[in-house]
C-alpha positions as MATLAB code, in Angstrom:
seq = 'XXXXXXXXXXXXXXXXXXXXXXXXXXXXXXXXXXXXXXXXXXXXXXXXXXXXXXXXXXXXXXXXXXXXXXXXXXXXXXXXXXXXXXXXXXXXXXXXXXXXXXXXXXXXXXXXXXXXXXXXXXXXXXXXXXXXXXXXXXXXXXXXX';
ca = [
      33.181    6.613   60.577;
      30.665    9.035   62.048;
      26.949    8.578   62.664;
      24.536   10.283   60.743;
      22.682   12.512   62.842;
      20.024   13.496   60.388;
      17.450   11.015   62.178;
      18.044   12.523   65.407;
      17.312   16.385   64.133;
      14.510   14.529   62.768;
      13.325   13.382   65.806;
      13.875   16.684   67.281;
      11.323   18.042   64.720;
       8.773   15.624   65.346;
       9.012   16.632   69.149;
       8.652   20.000   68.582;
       5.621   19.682   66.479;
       4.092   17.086   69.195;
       4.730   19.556   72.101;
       3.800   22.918   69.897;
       0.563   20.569   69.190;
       0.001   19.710   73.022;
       0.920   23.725   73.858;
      -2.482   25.141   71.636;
      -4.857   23.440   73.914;
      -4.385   25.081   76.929;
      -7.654   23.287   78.705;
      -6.441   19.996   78.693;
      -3.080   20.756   80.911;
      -4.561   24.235   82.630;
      -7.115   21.819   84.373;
      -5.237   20.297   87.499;
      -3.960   23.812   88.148;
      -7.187   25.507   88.199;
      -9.771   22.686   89.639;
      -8.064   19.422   89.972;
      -5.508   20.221   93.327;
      -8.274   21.169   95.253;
      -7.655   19.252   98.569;
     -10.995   17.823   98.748;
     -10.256   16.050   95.334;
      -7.387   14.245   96.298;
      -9.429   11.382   97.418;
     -10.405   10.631   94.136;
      -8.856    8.244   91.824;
     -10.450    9.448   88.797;
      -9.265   13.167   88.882;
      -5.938   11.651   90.116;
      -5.084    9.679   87.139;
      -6.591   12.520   84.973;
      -4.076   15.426   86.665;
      -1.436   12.892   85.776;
      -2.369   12.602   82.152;
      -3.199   16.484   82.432;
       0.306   17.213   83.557;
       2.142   14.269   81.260;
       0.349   15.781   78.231;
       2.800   18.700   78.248;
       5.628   16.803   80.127;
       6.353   14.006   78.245;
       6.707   16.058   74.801;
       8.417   18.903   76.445;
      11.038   16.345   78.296;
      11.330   14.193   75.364;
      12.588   17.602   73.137;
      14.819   18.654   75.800;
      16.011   14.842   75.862;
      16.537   14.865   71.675;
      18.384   18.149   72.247;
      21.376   16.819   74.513;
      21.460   13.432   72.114;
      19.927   11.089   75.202;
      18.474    8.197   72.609;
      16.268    7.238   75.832;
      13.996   10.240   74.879;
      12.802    7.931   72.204;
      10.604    6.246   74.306;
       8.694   10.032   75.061;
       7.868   10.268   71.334;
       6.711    6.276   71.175;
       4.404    7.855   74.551;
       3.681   11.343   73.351;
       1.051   10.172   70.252;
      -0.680    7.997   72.618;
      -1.252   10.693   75.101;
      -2.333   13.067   72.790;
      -5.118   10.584   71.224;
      -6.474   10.848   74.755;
      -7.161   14.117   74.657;
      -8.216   13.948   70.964;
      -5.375   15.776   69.667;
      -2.949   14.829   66.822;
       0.677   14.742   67.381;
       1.423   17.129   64.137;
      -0.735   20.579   64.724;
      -3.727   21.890   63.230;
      -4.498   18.667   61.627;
      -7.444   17.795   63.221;
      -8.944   21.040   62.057;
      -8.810   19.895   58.046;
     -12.003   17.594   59.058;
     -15.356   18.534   60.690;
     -16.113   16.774   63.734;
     -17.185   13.064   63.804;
     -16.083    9.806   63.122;
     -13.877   10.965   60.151;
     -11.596   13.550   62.553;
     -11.234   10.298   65.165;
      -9.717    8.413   61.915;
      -7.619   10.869   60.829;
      -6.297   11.784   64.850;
      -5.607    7.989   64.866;
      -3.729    7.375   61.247;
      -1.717   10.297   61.867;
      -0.634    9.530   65.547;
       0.145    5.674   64.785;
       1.882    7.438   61.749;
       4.063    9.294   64.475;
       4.803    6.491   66.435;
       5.762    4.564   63.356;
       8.020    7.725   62.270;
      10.024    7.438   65.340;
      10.423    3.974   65.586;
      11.868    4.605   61.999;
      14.531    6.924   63.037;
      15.215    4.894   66.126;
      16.234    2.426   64.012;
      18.296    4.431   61.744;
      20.295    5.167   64.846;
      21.536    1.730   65.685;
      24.911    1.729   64.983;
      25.672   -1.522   62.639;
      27.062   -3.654   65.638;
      27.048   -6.834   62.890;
      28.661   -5.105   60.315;
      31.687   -3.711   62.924;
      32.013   -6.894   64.671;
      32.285   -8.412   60.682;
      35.053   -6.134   59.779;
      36.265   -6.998   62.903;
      36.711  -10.796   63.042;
      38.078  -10.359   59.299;
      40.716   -8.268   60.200;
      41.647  -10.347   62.992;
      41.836  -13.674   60.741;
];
C-alpha cells in the first residue's frame, strides 16, 4: 500500500508560491547586503535581528522548497514559519494578493486571512501525510489473533 503523494506536490506548490511571493520584493532581503553589514552596525541589536529576518525571509521559503523537493517531511515546519515571516514584512504568502486591495486596514486583513489560511493549508497536508499507524497496528494485532 503506497502513500499518496498528492499532499506533498501540494506542499511543494504552496512553497513555491511563498518563495516566488518573498522573491518580488527585493527591498526587504536586499537590505542587510546593501546597509545592514556595515561594521559599525554590528553593535546593534535592532538591525541584528532585522538582517536575520531580512535574510530568513528568502531562506526559510527557499530551504523549505528545496526540503519538499527531496521528500524531507521536516520542511513542514518552514511553511508553518514562512506565512509568519512574510506578515512581517507585510507580504502575503500567495503573490500579488495584497495588490487586489488599496492600502489600509482592509489589505492588513486580507495579508492576515490569507497567511493564517497558509499555515492552516499546510498543517492540512501535514496531516494527510501521517501514515495510519492505528489502522496498521489494527490489521496487525488481527492477523496475529
Amino acid at each position: 500500500m503506497g502513500t499518496d503523494i498528492r499532499p506533498l506536490r501540494l506542499a511543494q506548490l504552496l512553497a513555491l508560491s511563498e518563495l516566488s511571493s518573498a522573491l518580488l520584493l527585493p527591498g526587504a532581503y536586499m537590505f542587510p547586503f546593501t546597509w545592514g553589514f556595515r561594521v559599525d552596525n554590528w553593535s546593534e541589536p535592532a538591525l541584528l535581528l532585522g538582517n536575520l529576518l531580512a535574510i530568513s525571509f528568502v531562506a526559510i521559503p527557499a530551504a523549505t522548497l528545496i526540503g519538499l523537493l527531496t521528500g524531507r517531511i521536516s520542511a513542514f515546519w518552514g511553511l508553518y514559519l514562512s506565512p509568519i515571516v512574510s506578515l512581517l514584512f507585510g507580504v502575503s504568502a500567495v503573490p500579488f494578493v495584497a495588490h487586489a486591495v488599496p492600502a489600509g486596514p482592509a489589505r492588513t486583513v486580507l495579508l492576515v486571512v490569507t497567511n493564517v489560511a497558509a499555515i492552516l493549508l499546510a498543517i492540512w497536508l501535514r496531516t494527510r501525510l501521517k501514515p495510519r499507524q492505528r489502522k496498521a497496528r489494527l490489521a496487525q494485532s488481527a492477523s496475529k489473533a
